[in-house]
N, C-alpha and C positions, 0 to 999 in steps of 0.2 A: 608530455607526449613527444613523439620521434617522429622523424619523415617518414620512416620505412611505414608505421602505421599510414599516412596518410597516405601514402604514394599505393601501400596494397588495400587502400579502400577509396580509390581515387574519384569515383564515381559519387559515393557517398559525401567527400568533404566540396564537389563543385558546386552546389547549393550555397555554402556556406562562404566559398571564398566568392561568389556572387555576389553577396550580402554585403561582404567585407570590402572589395573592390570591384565598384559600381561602373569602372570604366574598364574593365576585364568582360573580354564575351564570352557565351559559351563555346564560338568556335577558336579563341586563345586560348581555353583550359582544355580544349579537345586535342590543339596540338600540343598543348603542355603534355598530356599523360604521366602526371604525377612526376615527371621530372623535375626537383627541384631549382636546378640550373636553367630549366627553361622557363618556371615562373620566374623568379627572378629576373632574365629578361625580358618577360611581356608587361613586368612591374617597373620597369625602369624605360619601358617604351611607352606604355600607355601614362605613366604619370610625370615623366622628363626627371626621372630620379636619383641620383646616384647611387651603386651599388651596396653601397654600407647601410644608406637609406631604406630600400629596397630588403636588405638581409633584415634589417630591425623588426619592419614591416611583418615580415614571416614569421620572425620569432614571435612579436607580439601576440598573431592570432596564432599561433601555435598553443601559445601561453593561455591566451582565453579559452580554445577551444578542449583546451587540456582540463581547465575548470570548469569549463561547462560541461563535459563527459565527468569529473568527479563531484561534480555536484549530485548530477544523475544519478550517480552512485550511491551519495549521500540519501537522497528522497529512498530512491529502491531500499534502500536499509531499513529508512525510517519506516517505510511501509511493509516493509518483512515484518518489522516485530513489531507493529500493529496488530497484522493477521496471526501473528502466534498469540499475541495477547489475546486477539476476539474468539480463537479455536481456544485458548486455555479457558477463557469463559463458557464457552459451549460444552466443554466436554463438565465445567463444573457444574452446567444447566443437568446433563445426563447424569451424572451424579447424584445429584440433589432427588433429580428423575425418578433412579432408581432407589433410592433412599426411600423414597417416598412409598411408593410401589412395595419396600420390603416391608417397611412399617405394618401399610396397608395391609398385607396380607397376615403380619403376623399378629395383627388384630382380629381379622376375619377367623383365624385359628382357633382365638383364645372364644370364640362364639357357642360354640357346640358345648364347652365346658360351663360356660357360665347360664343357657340354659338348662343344664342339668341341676346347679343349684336355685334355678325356680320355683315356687310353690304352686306357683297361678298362675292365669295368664294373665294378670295384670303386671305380673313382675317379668315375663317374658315381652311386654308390649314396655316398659320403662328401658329395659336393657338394648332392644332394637334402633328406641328410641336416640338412646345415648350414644349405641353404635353410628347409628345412623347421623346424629350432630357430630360427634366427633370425625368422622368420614368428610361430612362438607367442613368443618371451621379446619381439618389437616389438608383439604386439596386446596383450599380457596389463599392457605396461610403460605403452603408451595406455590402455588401458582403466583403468589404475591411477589415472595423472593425469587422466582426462576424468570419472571417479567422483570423485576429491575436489572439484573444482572443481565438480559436478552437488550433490552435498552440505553444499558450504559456501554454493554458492549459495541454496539451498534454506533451511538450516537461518536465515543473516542474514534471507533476504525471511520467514520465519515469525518471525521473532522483529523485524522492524519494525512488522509485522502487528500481533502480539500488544501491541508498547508504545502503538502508533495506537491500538489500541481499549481500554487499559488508560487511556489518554488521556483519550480518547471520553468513557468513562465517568464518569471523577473529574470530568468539564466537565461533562457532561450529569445528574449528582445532583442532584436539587431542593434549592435554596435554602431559607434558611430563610424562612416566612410570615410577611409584616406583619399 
């Protein structure tokens, strides 16, 4: 990371150099205004430090807070293609969805023809029959597979969720104060 980033989001990193340098106020970093040269001197006033001191100091959290903005980056990643993963699952649920639905219908099709080879109605009440079991053991056998795939997709995106922000966190504990 560069000063110019900090200096044009100056507002944003005073929280942070807060954190960093406990003996910094917010009305030193308000006359700082992202001047570098002038933290530097409120860092070697407030801690009696010498200027090379003082330079290290910045680089350091510069360097941390550089890794902690790529780390960021890192979760955000991990968690992008979590969510394509769990939408490639979903759309494989619709799929399946439809799969199922064309089946169905293309069974319901072959109905009209198969009671025309009927004799009776006992052979039209078997055929209904059959339709009718086949019907529940094809939705219940979809539904079976479209619920794993809805729960395993589920269960991976909460639990990249949960390591992103388990992440998050161990990045974003305060360092320890110079």
């Amino acid at each position: 990371m560069n000063w110019d980033r900090v200096e044009g989001n100056w507002k944003d990193f005073q929280g942070k150099m807060l954190q960093q340098w406990s003996k910094l106020t917010s009305d030193d970093l308000s006359q700082v205004k992202g001047r570098r040269d002038a933290l530097l001197g409120k860092l070697q006033e407030r801690y009696g430090i010498a200027r090379e001191a003082a330079e290290r100091q910045i680089e350091d959290w510069m360097r941390n807070v550089g890794e902690q903005a790529g780390a960021g980056m890192k979760a955000a990643e991990s968690l992008q293609g979590a969510y394509e993963n769990w939408f490639e699952r979903m759309m494989d649920v619709q799929r399946q969805s439809i799969e199922l639905m064309s089946e169905r219908m293309r069974k319901a099709m072959e109905l009209p023809a198969r009671f025309a080879e009927c004799r009776n109605p006992a052979d039209i009440a078997r055929f209904q029959a059959e339709f009718a079991s086949t019907m529940v053991a094809d939705y219940f056998e979809a539904a079976r597979k479209m619920l794993n795939v809805l729960t395993d997709a589920t269960q991976d995106l909460a639990h990249e969720q949960t390591s992103a922000v388990e992440q998050q966190v161990r990045k974003l504990k305060p360092r320890s104060t110079h």
